[in-house]
C-alpha positions as CSV (number, residue, x, y, z in Angstrom):
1,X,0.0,0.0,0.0
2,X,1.1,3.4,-0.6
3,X,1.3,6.0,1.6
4,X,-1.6,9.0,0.3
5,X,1.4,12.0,1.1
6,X,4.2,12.5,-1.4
7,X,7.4,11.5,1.1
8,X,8.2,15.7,1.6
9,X,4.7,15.9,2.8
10,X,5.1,13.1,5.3
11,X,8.5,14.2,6.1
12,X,7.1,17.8,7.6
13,X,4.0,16.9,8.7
14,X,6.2,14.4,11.1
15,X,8.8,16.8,11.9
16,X,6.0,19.0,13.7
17,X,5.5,16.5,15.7
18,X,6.8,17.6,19.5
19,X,8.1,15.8,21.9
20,X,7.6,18.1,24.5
21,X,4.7,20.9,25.4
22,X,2.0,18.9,24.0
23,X,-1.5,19.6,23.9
24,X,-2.3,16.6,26.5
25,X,0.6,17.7,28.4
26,X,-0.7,21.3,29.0
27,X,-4.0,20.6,29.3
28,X,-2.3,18.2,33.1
29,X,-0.2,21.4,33.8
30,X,-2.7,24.0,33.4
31,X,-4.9,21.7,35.6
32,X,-2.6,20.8,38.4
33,X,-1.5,24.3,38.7
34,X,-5.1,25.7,38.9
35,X,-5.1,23.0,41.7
36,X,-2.2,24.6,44.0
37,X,0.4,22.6,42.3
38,X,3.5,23.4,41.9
39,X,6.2,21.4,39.8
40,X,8.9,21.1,37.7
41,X,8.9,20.4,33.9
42,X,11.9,17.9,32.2
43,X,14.2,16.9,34.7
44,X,17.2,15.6,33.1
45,X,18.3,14.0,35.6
46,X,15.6,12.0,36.4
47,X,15.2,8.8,34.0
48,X,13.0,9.3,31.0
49,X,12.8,13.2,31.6
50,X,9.4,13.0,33.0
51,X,6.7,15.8,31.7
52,X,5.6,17.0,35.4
53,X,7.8,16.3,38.5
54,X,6.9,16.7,42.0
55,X,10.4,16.9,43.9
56,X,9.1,17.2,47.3
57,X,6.6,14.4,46.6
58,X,8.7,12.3,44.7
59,X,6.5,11.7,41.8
60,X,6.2,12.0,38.4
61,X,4.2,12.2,35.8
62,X,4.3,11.1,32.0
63,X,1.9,12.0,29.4
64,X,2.1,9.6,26.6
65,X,0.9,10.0,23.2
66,X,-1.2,7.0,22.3
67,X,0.4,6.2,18.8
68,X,3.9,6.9,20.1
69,X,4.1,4.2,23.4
70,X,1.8,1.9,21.6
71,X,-1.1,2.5,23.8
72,X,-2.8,-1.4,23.7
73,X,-6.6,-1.3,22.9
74,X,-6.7,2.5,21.9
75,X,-8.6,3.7,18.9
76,X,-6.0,6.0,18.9
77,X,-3.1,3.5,18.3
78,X,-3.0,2.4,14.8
79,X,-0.4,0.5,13.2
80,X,0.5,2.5,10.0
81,X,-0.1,0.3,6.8
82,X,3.3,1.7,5.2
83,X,6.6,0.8,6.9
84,X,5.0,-1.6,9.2
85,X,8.1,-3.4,10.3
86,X,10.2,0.0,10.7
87,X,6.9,1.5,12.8
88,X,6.2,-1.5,15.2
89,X,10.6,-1.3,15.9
90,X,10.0,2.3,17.2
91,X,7.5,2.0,19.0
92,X,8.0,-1.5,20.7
93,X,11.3,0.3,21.5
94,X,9.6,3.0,22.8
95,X,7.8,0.8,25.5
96,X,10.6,-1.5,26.0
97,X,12.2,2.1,27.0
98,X,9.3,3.3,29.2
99,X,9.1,-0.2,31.5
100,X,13.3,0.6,32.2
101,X,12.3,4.0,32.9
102,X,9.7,3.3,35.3
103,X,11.7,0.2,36.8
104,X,14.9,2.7,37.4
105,X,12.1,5.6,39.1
106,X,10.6,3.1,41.3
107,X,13.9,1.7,42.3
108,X,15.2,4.9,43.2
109,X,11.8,5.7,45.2
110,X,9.4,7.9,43.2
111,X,5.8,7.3,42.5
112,X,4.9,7.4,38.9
113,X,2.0,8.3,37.2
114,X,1.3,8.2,33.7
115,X,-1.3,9.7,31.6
116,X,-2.3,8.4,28.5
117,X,-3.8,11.2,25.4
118,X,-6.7,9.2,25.2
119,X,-7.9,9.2,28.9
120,X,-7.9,13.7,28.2
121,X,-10.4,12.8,25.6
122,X,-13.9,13.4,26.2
123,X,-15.8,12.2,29.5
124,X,-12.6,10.4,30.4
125,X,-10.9,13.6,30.9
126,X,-12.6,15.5,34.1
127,X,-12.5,11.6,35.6
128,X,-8.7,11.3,35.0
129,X,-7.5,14.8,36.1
130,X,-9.5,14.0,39.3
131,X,-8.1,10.7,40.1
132,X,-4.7,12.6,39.5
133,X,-5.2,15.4,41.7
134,X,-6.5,13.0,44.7
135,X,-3.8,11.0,44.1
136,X,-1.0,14.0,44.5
137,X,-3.3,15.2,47.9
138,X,-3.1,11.7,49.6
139,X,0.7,11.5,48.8
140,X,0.7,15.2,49.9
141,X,-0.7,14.3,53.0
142,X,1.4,11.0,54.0
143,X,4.2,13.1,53.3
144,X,3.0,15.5,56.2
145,X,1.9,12.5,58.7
146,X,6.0,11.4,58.5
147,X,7.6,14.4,59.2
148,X,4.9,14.9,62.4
C-alpha cells in the first residue's frame, strides 16, 4: 500500500510533531496548577525526563501519546499500513524504553503516574485529572503525617 502523502509531505507533517509541550501535556499542567500545584517540567536528571515532576513528593508524571508508546486497545493506536516493520521497531522500543524508565524511578523511590492522550479525551478527561489530583493530595498528606 502506498502511503496518500508525497514523502516531503510526510516528512514535515512528522517533523512538527513535539516531543515536548504537547497539547495533553498542558491541558495536566494547566490543571494541576489551577489546583495549588506546583512542579517542575523535564528533569534531566531523572530517568525518561518526566513531563511533570513533584520533587518534594517524589513523583512524576508522564503524558504519553497513544500512537507513540503503543497505547494497547486504543482507537488511537493504529499501526501504519506503510513501513510496518520500521513503525512497530519504534514504538515497541519506545515501551521497552518506558518499562526501564519506570523500573529505574521506582527503584530509586518515586511514585509514577502516567497519563495516556486518550484518557484527556472526552468524558474520560474531568475523571482522570481527578483521580490525579486526589492521588498528589493523599501522597501530599502522607508526606505530612511522616515528618509529624
Amino acid at each position: 500500500m502506498t502511503d496518500v502523502h508525497s514523502k516531503e509531505v510526510r516528512s514535515y507533517n512528522m517533523s512538527q510533531i513535539k516531543g515536548k509541550n504537547t497539547k495533553p501535556e498542558l491541558l495536566v499542567r494547566k490543571y494541576l496548577f489551577a489546583k495549588g500545584f506546583r512542579y517542575r517540567l523535564h528533569n534531566k536528571n531523572l530517568p525518561g525526563k518526566p513531563d511533570i515532576v513533584f520533587s518534594k513528593l517524589k513523583t512524576v508524571i508522564f503524558v504519553h501519546g497513544c500512537f507513540w508508546h503503543g497505547h494497547e486497545n486504543c482507537k488511537y493506536f493504529v499501526v501504519p499500513k506503510t513501513r510496518t516493520e520500521w513503525w512497530l521497531n519504534k514504538i515497541n522500543r519506545n515501551k521497552h524504553l518506558d518499562e526501564e524508565n519506570l523500573s529505574k524511578l521506582k527503584a530509586e523511590g518515586w511514585k509514577v503516574f502516567i497519563i495516556f492522550e486518550c484518557d484527556l479525551k472526552g468524558a474520560h478527561m474531568k475523571d482522570t485529572l481527578s483521580k490525579i489530583v486526589i492521588s498528589l493530595n493523599r501522597i501530599h498528606l502522607q508526606k505530612n503525617n511522616e515528618q509529624t
